[in-house]
N, C-alpha and C positions, 0 to 999 in steps of 0.2 A: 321532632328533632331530625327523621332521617328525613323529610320533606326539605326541610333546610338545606342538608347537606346536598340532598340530590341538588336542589337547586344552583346551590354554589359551583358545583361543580359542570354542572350545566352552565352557568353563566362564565364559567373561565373558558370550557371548550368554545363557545361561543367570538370570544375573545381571541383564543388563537386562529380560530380557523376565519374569522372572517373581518380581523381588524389589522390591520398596520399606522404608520404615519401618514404613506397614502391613503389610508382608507379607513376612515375613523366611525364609528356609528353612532346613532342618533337612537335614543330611551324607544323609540318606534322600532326602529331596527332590530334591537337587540330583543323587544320583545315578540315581535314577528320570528324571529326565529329560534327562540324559546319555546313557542307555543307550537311552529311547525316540526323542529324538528326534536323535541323530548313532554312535546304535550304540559309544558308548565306553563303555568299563567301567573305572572309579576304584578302586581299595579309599580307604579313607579316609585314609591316611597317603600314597598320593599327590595325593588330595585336596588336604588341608591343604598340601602343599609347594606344589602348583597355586595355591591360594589365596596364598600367601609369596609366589609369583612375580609375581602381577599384582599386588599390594600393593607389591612392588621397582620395577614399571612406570610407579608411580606411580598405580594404581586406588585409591582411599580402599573398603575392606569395612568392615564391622561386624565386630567381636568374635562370638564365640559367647553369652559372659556378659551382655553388658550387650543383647543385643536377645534373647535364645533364638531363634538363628538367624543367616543370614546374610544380607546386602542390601549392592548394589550404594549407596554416598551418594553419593558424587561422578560427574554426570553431563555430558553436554556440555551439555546446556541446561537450567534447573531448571523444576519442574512450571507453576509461575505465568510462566514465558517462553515456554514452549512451548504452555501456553493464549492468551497475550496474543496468541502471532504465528497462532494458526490464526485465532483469531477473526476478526483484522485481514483476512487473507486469505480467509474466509469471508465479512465483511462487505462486501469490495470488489467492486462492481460490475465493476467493469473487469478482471477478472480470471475467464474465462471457468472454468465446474462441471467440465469435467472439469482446468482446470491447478489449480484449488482445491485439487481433490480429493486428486491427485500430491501437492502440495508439505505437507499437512495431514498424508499416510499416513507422507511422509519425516519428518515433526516429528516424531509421534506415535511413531513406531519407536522415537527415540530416548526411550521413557517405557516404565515397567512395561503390563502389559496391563493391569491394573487401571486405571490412571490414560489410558488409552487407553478402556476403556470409559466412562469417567466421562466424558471427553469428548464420545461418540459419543453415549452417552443422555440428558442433562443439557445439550448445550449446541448438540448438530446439529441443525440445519430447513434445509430446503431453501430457496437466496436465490432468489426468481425473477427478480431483476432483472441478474443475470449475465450480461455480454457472450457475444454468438454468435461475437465474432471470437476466434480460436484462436493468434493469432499474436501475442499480445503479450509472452511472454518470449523470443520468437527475435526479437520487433521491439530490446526492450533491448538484446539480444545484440549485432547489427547495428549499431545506432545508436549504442552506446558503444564499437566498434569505429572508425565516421567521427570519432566525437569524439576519440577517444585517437591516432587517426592524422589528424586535420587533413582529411580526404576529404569530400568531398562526396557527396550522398546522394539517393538517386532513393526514390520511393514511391509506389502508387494510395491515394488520399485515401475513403474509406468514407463513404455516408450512409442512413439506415433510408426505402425507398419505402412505398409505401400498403398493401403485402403484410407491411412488417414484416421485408424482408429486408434485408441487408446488402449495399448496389451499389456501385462507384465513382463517385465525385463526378463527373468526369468524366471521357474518354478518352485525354488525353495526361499522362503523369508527373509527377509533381510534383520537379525537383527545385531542392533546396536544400543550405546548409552550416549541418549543424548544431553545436549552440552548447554547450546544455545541456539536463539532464534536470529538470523540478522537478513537484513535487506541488503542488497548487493545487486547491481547491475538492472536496479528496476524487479527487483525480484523477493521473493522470501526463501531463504534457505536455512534447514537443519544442521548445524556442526554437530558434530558426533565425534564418539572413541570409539574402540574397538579390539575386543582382544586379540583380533588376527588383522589387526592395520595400525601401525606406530605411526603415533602423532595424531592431528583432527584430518577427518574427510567430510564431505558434504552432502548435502541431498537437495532439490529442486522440493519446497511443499508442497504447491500443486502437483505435483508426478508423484506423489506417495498416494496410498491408500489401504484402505485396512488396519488401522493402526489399530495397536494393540500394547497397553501398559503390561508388562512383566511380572512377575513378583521378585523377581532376580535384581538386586542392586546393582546400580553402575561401583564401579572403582573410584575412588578418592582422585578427583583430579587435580594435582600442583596450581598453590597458589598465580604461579608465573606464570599460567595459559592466557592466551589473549587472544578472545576467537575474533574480534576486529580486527588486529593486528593483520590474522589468519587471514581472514575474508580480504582486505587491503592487498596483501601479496598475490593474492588469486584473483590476478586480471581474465575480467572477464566468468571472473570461477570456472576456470582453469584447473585440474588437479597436476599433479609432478611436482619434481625438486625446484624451490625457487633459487633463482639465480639473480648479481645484480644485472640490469641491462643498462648499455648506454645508450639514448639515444638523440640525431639531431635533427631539429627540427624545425619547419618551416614557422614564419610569425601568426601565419594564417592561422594555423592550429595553436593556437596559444590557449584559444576559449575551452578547445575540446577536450585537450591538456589538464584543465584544471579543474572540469566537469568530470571526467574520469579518475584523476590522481588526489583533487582537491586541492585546497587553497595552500596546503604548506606544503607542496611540492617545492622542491628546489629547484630552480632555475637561473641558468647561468646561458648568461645572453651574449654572443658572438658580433663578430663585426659587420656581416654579410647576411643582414634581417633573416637570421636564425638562432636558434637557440639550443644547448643541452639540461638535459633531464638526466637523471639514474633512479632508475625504479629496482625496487625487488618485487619478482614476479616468477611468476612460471615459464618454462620455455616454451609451450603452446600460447599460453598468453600475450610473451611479446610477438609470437609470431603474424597473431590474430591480429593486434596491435599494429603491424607491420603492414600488411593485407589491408586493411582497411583505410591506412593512409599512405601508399606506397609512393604517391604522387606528394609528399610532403614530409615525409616521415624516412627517417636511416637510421639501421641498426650499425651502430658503431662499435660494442665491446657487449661480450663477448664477441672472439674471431668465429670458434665453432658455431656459435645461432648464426651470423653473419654468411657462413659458407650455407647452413641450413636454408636459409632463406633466399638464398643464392638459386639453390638445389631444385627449392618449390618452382621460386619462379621460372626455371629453363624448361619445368614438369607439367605447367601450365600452359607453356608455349609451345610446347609439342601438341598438349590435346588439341589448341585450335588449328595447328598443320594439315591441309590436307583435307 
């Protein structure tokens, strides 16, 4: 019986790693490499019964006739999910080369070799913008442990010095009760409460380390908190008092606009291919906002951000004097 089972299970790894649509295998094939690489030896009419059983299992195979050969169809994840997610995880900064690299090999497992090499040559380059810090899927781990248990949460706060390396912000702990988890700006960040800070503030998760569940409960947080809402006003994640801002804006940026703000942004279209927005946001936030698209973009209300910005830019114009 466990001969059996070895078998079967040999005969499906078999199947994933070396069968697709392109690449079907033939009763030779598949015992070639049976024999090579788990030392079992098939005749073909156990074969075929093997093949019956994982098909009973519920594995979707191929016919012999309609592919000339046999291929694993039904997988855990299909070829265009398991590109989508490496890339994602490939592309993310925050997510340091070697946990990349781990959670990209476990995708990829679950794909023929072939479709594994398609990956590796065709779509891998090296990101060098990859976080140094090592600890951001034990920080989730952690962190959605305080959350799911109500605890409170200790942490050293990370900032890059003049070397370019990774230090603590500074020497005593940070703690806090945290809230929730959310993505922002291409990013993961911790909301949090705090007895000596009213309302939610933020954290960067790749820039935490050390994390440490409490035994001390958070405080009961109001049904009415809305750490999206939060996250949304904090352009850029921003921290300060948010304000509304007006702004107008060129058509060019219409895509940027709504990549940043999102799809129900208000927009209210003028007659000289521009348009107005009002966001709430932060005052650094619109400022950031403002800087980045200065050749397209005008703060129109508030007047105070508008003289601020004012201010920056003459502050600006001085450093290149000279």
């Amino acid at each position: 019986m466990a001969e059996k089972k070895q078998s079967l299970l040999a005969l499906l790894e078999v199947l994933k790693k070396y069968s697709d649509e392109n690449h079907p295998l033939s009763i030779k094939n598949i015992q070639d490499h049976l024999l090579n690489e788990y030392d079992i030896n098939l005749d073909r009419r156990t074969l075929y019964t093997s093949m019956e059983s994982l098909r009973e299992f519920g594995y979707e195979i191929s016919d012999y006739e309609s592919s000339k050969g046999y291929y694993l169809i039904d997988r855990q994840f299909e070829k265009a999910e398991v590109l989508l997610l490496c890339n994602a995880i490939h592309a993310s900064h925050f997510i340091s080369s070697k946990q990349s690299d781990d959670l990209i090999k476990k995708l990829l497992n679950t794909q023929s070799k072939y479709d594994q090499k398609e990956f590796k040559d065709k779509v891998y380059m090296a990101n060098p913008l990859k976080t140094n810090n090592k600890q951001l899927l034990l920080n989730i781990e952690v962190v959605s442990e305080a959350i799911r248990d109500n605890k409170q949460l200790s942490f050293n706060y990370l900032r890059y010095n003049n070397k370019k390396e990774l230090v603590n912000r500074r020497e005593e702990l940070y703690i806090v009760e945290p809230r929730y988890i959310v993505y922002s700006d291409s990013r993961p960040y911790l909301i949090v409460t705090s007895k000596n800070h009213e309302g939610f503030i933020h954290y960067r998760l790749d820039r935490m380390k050390d994390c440490v569940v409490l035994n001390e409960k958070s405080r009961i947080l109001p049904k009415t908190s809305d750490p999206y809402e939060y996250a949304r006003n904090k352009l850029f994640m921003y921290n300060g008092e948010i304000h509304t801002v007006t702004f107008k804006c060129k058509e060019s940026v219409m895509d940027h606009m709504i990549d940043i703000f999102g799809s129900e942004l208000l927009v209210i279209p003028n007659n000289n291919d521009t348009f107005t927005i009002k966001v709430k946001t932060s005052e650094q936030g619109a400022l950031y906002l403002a800087q980045q698209f200065m050749e397209n973009i005008t703060i129109i209300e508030p007047e105070k951000l508008k003289k601020e910005f004012i201010k920056t830019l003459k502050e600006v114009q001085n450093n290149y004097k000279g």
